[in-house]
SEMAR-652812 format. One record per residue: residue in three letters; x, y, z of N, C-alpha, C in turn; residue number from 1. Coordinates in Angstrom, 3 decimals, always signed. Each point is the difference from the previous one (the first is absolute). Layout:
<atoms>
ATOM    aa       n_xx       n_yy       n_zz      ca_xx      ca_yy      ca_zz       c_xx       c_yy       c_zz     i
ATOM   ALA          X          Y          Z          X          Y          Z          X          Y          Z   NUM
...
</atoms>
This chain:
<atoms>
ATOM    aa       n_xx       n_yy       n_zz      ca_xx      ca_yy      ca_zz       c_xx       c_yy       c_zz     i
ATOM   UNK    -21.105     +2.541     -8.715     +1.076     +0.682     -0.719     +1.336     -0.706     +0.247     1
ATOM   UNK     +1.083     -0.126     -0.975     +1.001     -0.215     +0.255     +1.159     +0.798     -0.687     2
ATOM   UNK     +1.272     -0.580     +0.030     +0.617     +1.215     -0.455     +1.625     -0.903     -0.663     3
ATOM   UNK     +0.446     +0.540     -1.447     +0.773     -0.640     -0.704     +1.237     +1.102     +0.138     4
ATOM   UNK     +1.286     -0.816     +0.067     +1.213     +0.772     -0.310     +0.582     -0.507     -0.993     5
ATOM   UNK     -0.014     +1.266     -1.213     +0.850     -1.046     -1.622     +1.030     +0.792     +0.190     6
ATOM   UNK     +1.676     -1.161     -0.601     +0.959     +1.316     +0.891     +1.041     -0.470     -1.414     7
ATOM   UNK     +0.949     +0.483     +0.259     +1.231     -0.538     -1.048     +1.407     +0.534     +0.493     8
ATOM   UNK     +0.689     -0.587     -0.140     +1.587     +0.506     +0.618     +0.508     +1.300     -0.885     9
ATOM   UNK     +0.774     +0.656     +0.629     +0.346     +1.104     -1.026     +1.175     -0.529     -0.210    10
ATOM   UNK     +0.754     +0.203     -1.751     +1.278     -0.309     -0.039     +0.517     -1.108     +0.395    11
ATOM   UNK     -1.241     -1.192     -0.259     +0.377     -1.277     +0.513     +0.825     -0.549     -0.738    12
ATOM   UNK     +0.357     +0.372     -2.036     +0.831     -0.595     -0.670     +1.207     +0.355     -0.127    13
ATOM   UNK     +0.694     +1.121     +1.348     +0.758     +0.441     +0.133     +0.765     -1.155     +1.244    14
ATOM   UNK     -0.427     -0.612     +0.741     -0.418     -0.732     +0.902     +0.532     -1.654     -0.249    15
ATOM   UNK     +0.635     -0.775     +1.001     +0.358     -1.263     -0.354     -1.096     -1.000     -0.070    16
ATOM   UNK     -1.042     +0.101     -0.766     -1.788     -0.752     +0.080     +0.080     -1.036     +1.251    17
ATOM   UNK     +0.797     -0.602     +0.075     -0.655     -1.154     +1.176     +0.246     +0.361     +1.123    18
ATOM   UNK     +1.116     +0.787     +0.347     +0.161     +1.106     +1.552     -0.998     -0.033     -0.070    19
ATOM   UNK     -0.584     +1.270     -0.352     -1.428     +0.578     +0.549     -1.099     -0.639     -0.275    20
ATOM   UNK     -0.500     -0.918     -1.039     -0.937     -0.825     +0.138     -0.202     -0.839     +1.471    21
ATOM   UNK     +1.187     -0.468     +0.205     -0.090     -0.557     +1.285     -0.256     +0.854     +1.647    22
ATOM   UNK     +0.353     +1.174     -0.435     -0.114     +0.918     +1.016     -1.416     +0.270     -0.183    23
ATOM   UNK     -0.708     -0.181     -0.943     -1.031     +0.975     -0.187     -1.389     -1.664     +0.617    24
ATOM   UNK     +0.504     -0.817     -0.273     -0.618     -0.843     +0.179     -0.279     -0.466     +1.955    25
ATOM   UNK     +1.165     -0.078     +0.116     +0.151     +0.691     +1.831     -0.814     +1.178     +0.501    26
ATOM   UNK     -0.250     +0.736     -1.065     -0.692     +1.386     +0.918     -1.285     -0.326     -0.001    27
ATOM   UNK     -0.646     -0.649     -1.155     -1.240     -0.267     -0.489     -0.927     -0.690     +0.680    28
ATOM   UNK     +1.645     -1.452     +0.568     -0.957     -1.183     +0.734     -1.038     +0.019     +1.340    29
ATOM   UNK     +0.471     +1.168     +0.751     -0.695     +0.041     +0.743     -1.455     +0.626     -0.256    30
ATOM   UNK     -0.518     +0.321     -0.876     -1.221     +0.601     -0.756     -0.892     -0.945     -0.258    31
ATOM   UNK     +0.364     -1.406     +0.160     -0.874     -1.298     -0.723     +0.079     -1.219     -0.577    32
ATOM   UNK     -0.738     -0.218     -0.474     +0.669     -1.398     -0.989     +0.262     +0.616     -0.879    33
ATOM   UNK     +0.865     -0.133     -1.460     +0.113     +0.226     -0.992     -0.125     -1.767     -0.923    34
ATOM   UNK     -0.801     +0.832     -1.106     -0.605     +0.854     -0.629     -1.231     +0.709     +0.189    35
ATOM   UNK     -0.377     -0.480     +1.084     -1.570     +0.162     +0.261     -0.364     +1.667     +0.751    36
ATOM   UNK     +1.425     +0.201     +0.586     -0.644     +1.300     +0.674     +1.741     +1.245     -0.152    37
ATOM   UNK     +1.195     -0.892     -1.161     +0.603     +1.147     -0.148     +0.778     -1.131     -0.850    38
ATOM   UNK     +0.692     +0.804     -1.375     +0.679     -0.539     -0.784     +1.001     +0.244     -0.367    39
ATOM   UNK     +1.132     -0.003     -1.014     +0.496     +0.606     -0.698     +0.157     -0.322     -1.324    40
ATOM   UNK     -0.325     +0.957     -1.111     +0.037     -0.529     -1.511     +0.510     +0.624     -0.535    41
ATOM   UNK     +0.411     -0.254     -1.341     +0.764     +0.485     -0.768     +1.068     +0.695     +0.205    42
ATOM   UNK     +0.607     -0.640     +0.839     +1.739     +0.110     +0.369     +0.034     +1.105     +1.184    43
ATOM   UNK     -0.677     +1.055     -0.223     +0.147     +1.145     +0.878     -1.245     +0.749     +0.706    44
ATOM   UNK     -1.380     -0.812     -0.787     -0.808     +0.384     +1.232     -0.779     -0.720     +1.051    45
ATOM   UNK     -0.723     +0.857     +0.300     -0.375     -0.367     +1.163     -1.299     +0.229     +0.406    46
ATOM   UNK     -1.465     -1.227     +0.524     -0.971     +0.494     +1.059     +0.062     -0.354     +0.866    47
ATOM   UNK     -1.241     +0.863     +1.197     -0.356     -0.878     +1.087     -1.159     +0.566     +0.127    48
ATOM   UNK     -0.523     -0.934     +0.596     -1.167     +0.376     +0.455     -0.450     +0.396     +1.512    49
ATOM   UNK     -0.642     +1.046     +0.436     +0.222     +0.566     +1.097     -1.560     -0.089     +0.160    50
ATOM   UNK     -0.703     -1.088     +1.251     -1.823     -0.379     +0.132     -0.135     +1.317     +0.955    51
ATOM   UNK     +1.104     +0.457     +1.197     -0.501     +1.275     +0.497     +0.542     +1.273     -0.571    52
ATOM   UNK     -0.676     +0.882     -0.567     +0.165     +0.978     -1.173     +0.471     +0.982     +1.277    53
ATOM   UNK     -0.467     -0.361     +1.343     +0.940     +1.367     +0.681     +1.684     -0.492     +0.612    54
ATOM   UNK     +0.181     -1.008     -1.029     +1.252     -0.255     +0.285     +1.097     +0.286     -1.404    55
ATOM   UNK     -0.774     +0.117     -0.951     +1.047     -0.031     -1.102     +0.345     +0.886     -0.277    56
ATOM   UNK     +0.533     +1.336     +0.686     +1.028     +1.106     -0.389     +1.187     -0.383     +0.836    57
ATOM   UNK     -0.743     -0.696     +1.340     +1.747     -0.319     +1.020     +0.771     -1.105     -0.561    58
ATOM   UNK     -0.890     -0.618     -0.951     +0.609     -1.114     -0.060     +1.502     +0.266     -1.726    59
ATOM   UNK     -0.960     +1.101     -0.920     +1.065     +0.229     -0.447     +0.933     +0.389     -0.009    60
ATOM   UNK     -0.165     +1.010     +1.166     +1.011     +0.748     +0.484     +0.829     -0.571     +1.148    61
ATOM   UNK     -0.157     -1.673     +0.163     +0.776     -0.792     +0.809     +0.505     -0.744     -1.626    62
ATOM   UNK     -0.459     -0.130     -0.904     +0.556     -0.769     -1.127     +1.245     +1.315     -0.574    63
ATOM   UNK     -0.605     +1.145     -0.073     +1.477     +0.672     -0.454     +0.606     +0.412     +1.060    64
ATOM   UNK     +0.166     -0.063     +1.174     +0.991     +0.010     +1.024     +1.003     -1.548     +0.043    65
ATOM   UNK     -0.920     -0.721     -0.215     +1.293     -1.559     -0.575     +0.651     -0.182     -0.856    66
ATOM   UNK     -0.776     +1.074     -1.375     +0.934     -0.097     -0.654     +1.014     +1.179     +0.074    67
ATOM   UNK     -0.195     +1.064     -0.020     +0.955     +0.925     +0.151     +1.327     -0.325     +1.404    68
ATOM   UNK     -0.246     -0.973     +0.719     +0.693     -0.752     +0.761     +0.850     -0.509     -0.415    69
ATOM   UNK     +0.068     -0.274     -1.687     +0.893     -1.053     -0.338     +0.302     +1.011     -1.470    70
ATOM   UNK     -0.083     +0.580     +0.028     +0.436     +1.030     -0.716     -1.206     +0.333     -1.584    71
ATOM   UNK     -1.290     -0.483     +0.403     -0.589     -0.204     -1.349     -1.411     +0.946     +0.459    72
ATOM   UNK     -0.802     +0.164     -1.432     -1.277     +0.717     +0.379     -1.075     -0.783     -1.123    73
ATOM   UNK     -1.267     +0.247     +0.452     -1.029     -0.265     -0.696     -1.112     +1.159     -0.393    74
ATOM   UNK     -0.613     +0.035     -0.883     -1.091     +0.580     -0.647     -1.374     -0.623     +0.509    75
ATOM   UNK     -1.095     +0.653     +0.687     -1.003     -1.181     +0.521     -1.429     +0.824     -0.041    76
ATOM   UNK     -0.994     -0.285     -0.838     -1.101     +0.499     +0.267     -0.999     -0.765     +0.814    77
ATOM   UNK     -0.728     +0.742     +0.771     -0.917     -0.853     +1.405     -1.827     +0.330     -0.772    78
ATOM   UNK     +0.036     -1.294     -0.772     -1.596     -0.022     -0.420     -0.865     -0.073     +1.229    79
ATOM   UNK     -0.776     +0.665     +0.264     -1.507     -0.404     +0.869     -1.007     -0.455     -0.601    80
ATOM   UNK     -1.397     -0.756     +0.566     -0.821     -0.116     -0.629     -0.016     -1.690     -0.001    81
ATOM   UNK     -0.657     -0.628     -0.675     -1.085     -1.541     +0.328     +0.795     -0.779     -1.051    82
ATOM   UNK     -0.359     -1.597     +0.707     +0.481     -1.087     -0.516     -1.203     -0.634     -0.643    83
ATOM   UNK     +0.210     -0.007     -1.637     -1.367     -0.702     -0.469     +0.596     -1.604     -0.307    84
ATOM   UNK     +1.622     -0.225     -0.935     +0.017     -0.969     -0.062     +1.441     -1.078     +0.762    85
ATOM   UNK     -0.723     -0.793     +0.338     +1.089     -0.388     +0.950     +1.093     -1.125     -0.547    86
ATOM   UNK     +1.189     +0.521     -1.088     +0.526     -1.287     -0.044     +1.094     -0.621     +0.687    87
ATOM   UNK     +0.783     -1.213     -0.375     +0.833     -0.249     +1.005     +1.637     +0.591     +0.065    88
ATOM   UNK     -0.386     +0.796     -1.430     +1.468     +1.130     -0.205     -0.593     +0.692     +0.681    89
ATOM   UNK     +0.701     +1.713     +0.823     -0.854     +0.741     -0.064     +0.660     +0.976     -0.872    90
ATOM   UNK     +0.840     -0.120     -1.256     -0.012     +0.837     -0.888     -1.080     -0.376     -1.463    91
ATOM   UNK     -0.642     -1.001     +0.730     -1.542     -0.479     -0.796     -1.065     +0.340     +0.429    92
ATOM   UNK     +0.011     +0.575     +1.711     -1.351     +0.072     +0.221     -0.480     +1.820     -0.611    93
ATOM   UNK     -1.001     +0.239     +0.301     -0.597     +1.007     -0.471     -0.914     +0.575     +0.916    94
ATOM   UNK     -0.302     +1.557     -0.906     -1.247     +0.644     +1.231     +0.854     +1.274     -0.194    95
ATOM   UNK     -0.781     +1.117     +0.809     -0.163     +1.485     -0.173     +1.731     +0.640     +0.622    96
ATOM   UNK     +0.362     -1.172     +1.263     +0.824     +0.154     +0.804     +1.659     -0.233     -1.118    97
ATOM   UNK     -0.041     -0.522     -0.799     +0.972     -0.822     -0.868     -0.259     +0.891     -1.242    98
ATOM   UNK     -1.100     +0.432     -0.715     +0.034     +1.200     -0.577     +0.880     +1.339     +0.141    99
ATOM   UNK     -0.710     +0.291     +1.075     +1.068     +1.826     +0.357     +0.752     -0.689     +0.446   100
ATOM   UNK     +1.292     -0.984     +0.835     +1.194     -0.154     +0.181     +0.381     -0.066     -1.249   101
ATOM   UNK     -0.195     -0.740     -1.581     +0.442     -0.178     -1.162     +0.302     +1.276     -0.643   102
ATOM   UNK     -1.343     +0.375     +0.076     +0.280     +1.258     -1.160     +0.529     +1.614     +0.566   103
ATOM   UNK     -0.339     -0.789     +1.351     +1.285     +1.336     +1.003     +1.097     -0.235     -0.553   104
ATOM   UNK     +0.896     -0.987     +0.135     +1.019     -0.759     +0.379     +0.545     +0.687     -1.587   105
ATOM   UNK     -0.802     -0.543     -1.188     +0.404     +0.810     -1.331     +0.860     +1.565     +0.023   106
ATOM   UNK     -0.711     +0.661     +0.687     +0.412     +1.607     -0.306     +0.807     +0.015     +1.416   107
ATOM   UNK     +0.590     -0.315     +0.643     +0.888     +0.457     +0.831     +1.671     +0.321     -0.473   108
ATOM   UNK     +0.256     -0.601     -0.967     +1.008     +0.400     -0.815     -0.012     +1.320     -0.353   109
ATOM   UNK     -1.024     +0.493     -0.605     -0.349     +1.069     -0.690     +0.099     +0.866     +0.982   110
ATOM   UNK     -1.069     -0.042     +1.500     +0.103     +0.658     +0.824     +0.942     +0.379     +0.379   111
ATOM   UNK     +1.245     -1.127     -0.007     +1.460     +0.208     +0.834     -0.410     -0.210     +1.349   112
ATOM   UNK     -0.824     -0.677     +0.665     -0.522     -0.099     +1.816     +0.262     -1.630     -0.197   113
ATOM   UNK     +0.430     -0.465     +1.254     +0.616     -1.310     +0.265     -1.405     -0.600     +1.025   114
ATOM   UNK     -0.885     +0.734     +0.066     -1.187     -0.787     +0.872     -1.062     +0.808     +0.084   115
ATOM   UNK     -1.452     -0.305     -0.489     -1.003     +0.758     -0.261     -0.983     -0.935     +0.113   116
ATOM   UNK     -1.410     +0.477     +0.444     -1.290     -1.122     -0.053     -0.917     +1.006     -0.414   117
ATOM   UNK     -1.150     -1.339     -0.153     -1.140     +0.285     -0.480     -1.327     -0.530     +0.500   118
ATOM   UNK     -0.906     +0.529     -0.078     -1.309     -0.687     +0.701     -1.025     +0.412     -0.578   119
ATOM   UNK     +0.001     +0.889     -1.309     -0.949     +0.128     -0.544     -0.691     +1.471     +0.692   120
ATOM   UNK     +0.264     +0.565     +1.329     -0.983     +0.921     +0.412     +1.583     +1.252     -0.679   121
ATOM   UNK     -0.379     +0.815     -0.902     +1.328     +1.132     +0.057     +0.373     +1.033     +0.962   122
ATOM   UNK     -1.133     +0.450     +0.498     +0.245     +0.765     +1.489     +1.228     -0.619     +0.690   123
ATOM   UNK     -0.537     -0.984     +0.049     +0.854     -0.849     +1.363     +1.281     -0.472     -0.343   124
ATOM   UNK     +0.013     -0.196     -1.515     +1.263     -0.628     -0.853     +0.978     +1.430     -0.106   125
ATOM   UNK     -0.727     +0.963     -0.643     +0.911     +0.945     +0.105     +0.552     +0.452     +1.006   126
ATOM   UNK     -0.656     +0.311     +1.122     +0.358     +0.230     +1.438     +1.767     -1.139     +0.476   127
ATOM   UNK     -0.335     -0.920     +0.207     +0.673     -1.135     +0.329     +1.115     -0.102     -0.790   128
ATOM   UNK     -0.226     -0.111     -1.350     +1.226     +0.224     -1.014     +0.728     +1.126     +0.126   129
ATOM   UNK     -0.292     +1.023     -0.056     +0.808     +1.248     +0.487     +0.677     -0.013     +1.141   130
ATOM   UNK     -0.613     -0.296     +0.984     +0.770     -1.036     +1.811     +1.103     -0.808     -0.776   131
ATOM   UNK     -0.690     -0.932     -0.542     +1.667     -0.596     -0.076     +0.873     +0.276     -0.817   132
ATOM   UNK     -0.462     +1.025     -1.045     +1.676     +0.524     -0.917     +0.787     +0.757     +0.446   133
ATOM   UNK     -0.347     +0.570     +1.703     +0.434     +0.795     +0.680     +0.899     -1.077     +1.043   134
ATOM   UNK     -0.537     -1.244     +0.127     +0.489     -0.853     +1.188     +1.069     -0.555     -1.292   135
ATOM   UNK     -0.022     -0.229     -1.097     +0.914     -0.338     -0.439     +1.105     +0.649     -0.434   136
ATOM   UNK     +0.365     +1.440     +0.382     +0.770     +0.407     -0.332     +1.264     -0.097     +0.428   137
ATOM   UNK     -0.367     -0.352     +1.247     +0.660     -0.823     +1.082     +0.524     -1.379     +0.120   138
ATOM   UNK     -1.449     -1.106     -0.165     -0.361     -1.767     -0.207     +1.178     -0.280     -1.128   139
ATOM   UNK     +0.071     +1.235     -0.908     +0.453     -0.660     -1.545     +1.767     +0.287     +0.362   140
ATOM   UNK     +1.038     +0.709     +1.088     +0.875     -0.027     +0.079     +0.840     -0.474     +1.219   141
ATOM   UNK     -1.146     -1.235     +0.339     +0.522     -0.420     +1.523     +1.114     -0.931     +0.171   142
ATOM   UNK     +1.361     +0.309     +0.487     +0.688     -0.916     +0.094     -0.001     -0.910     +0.607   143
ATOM   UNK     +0.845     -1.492     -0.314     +0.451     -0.886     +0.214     -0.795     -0.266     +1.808   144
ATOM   UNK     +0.905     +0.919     +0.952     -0.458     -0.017     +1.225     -1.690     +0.745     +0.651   145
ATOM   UNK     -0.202     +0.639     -0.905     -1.565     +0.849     +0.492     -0.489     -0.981     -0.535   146
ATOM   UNK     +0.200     -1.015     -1.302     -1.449     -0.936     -0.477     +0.022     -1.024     +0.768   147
ATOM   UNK     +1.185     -0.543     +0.626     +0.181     -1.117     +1.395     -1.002     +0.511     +0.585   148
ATOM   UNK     +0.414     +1.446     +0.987     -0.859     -0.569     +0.907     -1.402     +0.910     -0.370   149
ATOM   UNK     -0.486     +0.044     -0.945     -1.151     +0.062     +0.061     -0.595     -1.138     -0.420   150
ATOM   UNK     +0.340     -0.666     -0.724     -0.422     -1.783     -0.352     +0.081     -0.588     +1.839   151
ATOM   UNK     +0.262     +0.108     +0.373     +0.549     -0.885     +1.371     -0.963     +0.730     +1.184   152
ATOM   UNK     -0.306     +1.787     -0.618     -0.723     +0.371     +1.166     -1.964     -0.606     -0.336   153
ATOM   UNK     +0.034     +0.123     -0.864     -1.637     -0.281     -1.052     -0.333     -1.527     +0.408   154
ATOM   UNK     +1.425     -0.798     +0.020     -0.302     -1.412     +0.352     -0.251     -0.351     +1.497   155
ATOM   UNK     +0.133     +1.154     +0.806     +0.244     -0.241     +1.330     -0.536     +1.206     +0.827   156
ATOM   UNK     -1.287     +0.324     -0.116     -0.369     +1.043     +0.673     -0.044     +0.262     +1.071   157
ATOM   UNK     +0.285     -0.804     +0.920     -0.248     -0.116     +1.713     +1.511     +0.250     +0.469   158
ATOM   UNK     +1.072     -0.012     -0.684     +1.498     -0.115     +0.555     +0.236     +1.566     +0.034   159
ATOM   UNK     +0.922     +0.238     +1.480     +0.409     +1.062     +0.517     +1.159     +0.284     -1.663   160
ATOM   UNK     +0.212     +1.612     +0.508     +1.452     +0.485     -0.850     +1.199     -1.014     +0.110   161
ATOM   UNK     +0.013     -0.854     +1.681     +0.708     -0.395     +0.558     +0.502     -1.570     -0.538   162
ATOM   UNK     -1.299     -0.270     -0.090     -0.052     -1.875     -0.545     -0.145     +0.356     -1.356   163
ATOM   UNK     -0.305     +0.904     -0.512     +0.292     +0.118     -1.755     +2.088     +0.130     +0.370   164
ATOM   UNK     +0.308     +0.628     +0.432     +1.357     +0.361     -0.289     +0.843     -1.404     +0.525   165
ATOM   UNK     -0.525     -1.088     +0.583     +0.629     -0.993     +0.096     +0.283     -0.380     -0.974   166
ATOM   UNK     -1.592     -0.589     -0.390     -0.101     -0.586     -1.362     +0.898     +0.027     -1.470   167
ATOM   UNK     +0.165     +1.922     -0.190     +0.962     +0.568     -0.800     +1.660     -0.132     +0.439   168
ATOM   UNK     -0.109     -0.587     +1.416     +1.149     +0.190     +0.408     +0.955     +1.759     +0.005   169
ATOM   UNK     -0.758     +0.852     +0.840     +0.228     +1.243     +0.100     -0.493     +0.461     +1.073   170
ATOM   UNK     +0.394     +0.889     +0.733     -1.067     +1.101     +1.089     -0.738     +0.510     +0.079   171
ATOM   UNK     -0.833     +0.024     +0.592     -0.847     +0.928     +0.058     -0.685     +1.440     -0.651   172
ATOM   UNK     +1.488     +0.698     +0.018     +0.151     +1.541     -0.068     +0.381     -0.084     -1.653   173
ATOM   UNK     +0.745     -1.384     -0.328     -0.419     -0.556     -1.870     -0.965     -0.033     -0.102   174
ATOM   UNK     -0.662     -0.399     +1.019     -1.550     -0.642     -1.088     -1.035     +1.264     -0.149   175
ATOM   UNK     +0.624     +0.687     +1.196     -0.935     +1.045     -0.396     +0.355     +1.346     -1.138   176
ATOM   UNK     +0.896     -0.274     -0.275     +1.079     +1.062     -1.038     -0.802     -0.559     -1.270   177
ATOM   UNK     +0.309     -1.590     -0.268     -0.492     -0.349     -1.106     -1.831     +0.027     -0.213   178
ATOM   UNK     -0.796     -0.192     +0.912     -0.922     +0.210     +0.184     -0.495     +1.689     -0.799   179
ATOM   UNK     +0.556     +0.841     +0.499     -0.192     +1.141     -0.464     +0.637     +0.398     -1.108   180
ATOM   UNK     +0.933     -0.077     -0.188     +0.386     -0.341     -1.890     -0.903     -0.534     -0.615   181
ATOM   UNK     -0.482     -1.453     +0.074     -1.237     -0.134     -1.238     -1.230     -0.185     +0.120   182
ATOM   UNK     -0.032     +1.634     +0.873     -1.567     +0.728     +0.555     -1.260     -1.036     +0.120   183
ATOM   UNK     +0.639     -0.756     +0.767     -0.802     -1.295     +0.233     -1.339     +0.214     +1.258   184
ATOM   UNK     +0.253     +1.071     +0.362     -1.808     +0.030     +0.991     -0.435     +0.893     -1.548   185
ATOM   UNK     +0.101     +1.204     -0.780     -0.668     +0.221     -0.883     -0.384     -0.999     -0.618   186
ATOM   UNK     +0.623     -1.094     -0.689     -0.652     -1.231     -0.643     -0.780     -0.325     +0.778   187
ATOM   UNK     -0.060     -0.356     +1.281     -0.955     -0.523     +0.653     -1.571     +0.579     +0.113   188
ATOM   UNK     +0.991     +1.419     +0.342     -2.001     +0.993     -0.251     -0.686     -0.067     -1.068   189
ATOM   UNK     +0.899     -0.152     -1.070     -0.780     -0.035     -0.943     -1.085     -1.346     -0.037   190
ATOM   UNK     +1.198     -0.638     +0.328     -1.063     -2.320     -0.231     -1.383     +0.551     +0.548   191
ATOM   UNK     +0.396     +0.548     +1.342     -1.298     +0.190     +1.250     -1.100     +0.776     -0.962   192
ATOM   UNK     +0.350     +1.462     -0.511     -0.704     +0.576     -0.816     -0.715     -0.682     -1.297   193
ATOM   UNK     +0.408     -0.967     -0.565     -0.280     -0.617     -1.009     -1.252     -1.375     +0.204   194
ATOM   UNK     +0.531     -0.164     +1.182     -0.444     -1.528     +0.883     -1.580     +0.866     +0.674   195
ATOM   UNK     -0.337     +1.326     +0.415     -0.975     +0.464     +0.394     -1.125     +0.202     -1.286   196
ATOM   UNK     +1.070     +0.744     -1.556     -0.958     +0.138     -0.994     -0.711     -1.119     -0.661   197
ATOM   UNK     +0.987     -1.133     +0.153     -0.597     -1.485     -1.154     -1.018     -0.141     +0.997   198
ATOM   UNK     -0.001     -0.255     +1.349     -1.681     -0.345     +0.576     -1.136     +0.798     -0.229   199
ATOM   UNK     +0.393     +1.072     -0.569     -1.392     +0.560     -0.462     -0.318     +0.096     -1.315   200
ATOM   UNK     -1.799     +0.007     -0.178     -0.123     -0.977     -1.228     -0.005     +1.364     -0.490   201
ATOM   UNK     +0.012     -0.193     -1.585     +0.198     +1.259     -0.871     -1.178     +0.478     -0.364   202
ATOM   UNK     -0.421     +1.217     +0.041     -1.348     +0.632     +0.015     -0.429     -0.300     -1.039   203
</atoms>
């Protein structure tokens, strides 16, 4: 199994295009080579490809904490499911996994939800999706300073409150203020919760 994120900037033509292209291209790089394992096309979107499927909810939710960092947001559906064809785009390759991220990725407008997946089992989709329109009620109004350091805490899981607040250049008793503003151990329970259901196979 693997697992696809199709994403698109919100209000990107509101936006100075090469700012954030370039920002967006920085967040991406560490995900892979591009084109082969994350791209960007048609001016404003965006894949990647995610080979451990119990990683690709943290990882979007480290992609919209970078961007909401810089004052921007994205739309992102998380396809699950198999790689049948392998090309050297991967907005060419194909398979079940690149399916439901696509035709997720379609109706999220409609929905009005800024991050939703799919895997084909609905039990589990509905379950999970409902989790996060609740985590986003929150995810979707995080400022400037809560999407820092939650981008910075996701990248760095082993660092005290203490060596995160260097980093930010702040205290302690900041880091933990901001910490709890953008209910960042709830995000976390949830990854954990999410990261326990994808290992089990679907009945």
């Amino acid at each position: 199994m693997t697992s696809v994120i199709t994403g698109d900037i919100i209000g990107s033509r509101q936006q100075k295009s090469k700012h954030w292209v370039d920002d967006l291209k920085q967040i991406l790089a560490p995900f892979g080579a591009s084109p082969s394992q994350w791209e960007i096309y048609r001016g404003d979107e965006f894949q990647i490809e995610i080979k451990n499927p119990e990683d690709a909810l943290l990882t979007a939710i480290l992609v919209k904490a970078h961007l909401r960092a810089i004052k921007s947001d994205a739309r992102m559906s998380i396809g699950f499911g198999d790689k049948t064809h392998h090309a050297e785009k991967i907005s060419e390759s194909n398979g079940s996994a690149f399916i439901n991220s696509g035709e997720l990725f379609e109706t999220l407008k409609k929905q009005k939800v800024t991050l939703a997946m799919r895997t084909g089992d609905f039990s589990f989709d509905e379950k999970m999706n409902l989790m996060l329109q609740l985590a986003l009620t929150f995810m979707d109004s995080w400022l400037v300073q809560s999407a820092e350091f939650v981008a910075l805490a996701i990248e760095n899981p082993t660092l005290s409150q203490e060596e995160l607040g260097q980093k930010l250049g702040i205290n302690q008793a900041a880091v933990s203020r901001r910490q709890k503003r953008a209910q960042y151990d709830l995000v976390m329970n949830l990854d954990r919760y999410f990261r326990t259901q994808i290992k089990q196979p679907a009945p």
